[in-house]
C-alpha positions as CSV (number, residue, x, y, z in Angstrom):
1,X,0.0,0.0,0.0
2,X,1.5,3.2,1.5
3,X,5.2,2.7,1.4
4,X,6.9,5.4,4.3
5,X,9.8,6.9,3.5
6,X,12.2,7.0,6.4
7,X,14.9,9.9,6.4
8,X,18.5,9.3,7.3
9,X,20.6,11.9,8.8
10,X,22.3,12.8,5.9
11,X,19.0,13.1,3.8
12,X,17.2,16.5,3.9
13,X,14.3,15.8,2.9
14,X,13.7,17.4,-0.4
15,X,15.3,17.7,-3.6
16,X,18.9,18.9,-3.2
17,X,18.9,19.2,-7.5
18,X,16.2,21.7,-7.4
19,X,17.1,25.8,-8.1
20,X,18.6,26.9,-4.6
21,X,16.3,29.2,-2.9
22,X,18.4,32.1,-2.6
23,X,18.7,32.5,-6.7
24,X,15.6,32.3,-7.4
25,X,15.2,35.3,-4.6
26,X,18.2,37.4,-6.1
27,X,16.4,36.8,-9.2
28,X,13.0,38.5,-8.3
29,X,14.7,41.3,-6.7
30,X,17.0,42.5,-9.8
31,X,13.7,42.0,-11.9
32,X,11.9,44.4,-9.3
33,X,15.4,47.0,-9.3
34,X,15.1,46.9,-13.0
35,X,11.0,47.3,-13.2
36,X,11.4,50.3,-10.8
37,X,14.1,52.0,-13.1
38,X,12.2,51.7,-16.3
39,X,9.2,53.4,-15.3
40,X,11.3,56.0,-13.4
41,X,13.2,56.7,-16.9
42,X,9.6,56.1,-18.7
43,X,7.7,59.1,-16.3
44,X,10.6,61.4,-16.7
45,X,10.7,60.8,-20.5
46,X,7.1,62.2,-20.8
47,X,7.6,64.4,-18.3
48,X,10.5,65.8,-21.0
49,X,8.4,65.6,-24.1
50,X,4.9,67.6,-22.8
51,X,7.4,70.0,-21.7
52,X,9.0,69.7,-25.2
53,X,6.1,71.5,-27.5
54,X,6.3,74.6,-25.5
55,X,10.1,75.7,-26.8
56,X,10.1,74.1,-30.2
57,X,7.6,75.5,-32.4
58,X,7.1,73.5,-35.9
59,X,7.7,75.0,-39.5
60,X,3.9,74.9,-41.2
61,X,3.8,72.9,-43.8
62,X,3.7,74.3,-47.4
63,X,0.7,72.8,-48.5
64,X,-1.2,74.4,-45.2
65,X,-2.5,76.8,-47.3
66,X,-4.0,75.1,-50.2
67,X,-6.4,73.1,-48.5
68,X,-7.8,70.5,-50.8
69,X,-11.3,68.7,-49.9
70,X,-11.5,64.9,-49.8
71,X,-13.7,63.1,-52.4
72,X,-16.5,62.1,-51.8
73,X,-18.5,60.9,-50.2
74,X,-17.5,63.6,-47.2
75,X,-18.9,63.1,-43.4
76,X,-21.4,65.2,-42.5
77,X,-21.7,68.4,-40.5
78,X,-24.3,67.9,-38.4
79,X,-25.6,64.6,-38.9
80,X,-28.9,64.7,-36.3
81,X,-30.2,67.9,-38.1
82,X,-29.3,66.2,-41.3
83,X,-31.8,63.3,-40.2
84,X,-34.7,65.6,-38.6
85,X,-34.3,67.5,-42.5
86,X,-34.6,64.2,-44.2
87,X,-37.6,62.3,-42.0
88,X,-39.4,65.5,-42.2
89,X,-39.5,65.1,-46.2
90,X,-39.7,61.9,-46.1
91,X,-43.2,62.4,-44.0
92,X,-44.5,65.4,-46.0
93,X,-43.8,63.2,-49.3
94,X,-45.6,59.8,-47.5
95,X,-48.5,62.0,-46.3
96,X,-49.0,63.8,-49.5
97,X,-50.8,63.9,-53.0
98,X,-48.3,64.2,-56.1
99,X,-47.5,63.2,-59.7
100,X,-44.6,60.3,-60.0
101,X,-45.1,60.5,-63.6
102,X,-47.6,62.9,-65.3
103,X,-47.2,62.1,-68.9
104,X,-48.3,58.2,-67.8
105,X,-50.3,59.1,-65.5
106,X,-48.9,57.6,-62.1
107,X,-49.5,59.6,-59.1
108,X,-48.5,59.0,-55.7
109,X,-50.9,59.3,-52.8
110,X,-50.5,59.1,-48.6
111,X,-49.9,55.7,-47.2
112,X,-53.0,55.5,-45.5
113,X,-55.2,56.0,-48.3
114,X,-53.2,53.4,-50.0
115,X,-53.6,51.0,-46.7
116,X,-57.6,51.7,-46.9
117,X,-58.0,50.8,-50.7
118,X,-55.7,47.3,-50.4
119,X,-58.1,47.2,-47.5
120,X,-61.1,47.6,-49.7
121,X,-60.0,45.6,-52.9
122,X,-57.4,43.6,-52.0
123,X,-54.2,42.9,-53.1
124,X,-53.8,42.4,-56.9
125,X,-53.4,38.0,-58.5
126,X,-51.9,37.6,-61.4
127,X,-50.9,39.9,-64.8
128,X,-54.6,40.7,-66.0
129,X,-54.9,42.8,-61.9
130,X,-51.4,44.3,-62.5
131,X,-53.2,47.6,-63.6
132,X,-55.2,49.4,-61.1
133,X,-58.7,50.3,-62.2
134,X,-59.4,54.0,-61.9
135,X,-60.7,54.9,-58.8
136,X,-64.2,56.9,-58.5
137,X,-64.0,60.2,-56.7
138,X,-64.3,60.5,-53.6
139,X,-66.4,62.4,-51.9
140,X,-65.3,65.3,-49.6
141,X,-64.7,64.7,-46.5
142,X,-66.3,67.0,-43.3
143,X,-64.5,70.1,-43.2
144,X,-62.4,69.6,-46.5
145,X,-64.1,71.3,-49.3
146,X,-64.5,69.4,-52.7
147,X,-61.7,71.5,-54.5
148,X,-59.1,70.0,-52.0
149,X,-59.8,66.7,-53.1
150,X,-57.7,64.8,-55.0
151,X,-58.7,64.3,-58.6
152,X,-59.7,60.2,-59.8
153,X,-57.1,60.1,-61.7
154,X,-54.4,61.3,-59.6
155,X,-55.1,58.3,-56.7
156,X,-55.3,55.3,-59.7
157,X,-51.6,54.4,-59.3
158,X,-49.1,54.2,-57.0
């Protein structure tokens, strides 16, 4: 089972090949010495070059003047009043009447209007439903007169 290892006197108990003690110590500290140097030579070295900028001054370049734009596509200036300028036309054009293509006849009209006639008809099937029939006016709403209505024609396509 359990074998017990009896010492002699001249045995010390332990590995006598191992790395004595006191190098391994020695070691350590000169690693700690040399650790404390460097950063003492690092800090002093930056102390040395934030003080630096304040007596040498740089020559400007030749080119400073003659400032050339990148190409584009450039960052913008001010992004989130770029985006309140685009949702707002994006809103006045999704709430809105208007002519995608006159000569053909293909108008645009708000997205709720468009929601309530898929509503009413359906969604188109098949080639023969691809063109919308013209729709029949509509009647005025309350408190809109009849002029302010959009035209039959104008609310056919989308």
């Amino acid at each position: 089972m359990h074998d017990e290892h009896k010492h002699t006197d001249g045995d010390p108990g332990y590995e006598t090949r191992d790395v004595p003690g006191s190098l391994v110590f020695w070691s350590l500290t000169g690693l700690a010495i040399v650790t404390v140097i460097s950063a003492i030579f690092v800090f002093g070295f930056f102390v040395y070059l934030r003080a630096l900028p304040d007596k040498v001054t740089p020559t400007p370049s030749p080119f400073a003047s003659d400032r050339m734009l990148p190409p584009t596509p450039r960052l913008q200036a001010n992004p989130p009043l770029d985006l309140k300028e685009y949702n707002e036309k994006m809103d006045t054009a999704r709430n809105a009447y208007g002519w995608v293509d006159k000569s053909k006849g293909v108008a645009h009209i708000p997205v709720d209007t468009a929601l309530e006639i898929v509503a009413e008809r359906g969604l188109p099937h098949g080639e023969e439903n691809h063109v919308s029939q013209p729709l029949p006016a509509a009647a005025p709403t309350a408190g809109q007169p009849e002029s302010q209505q959009p035209a039959a024609d104008e609310t056919a396509q989308q």
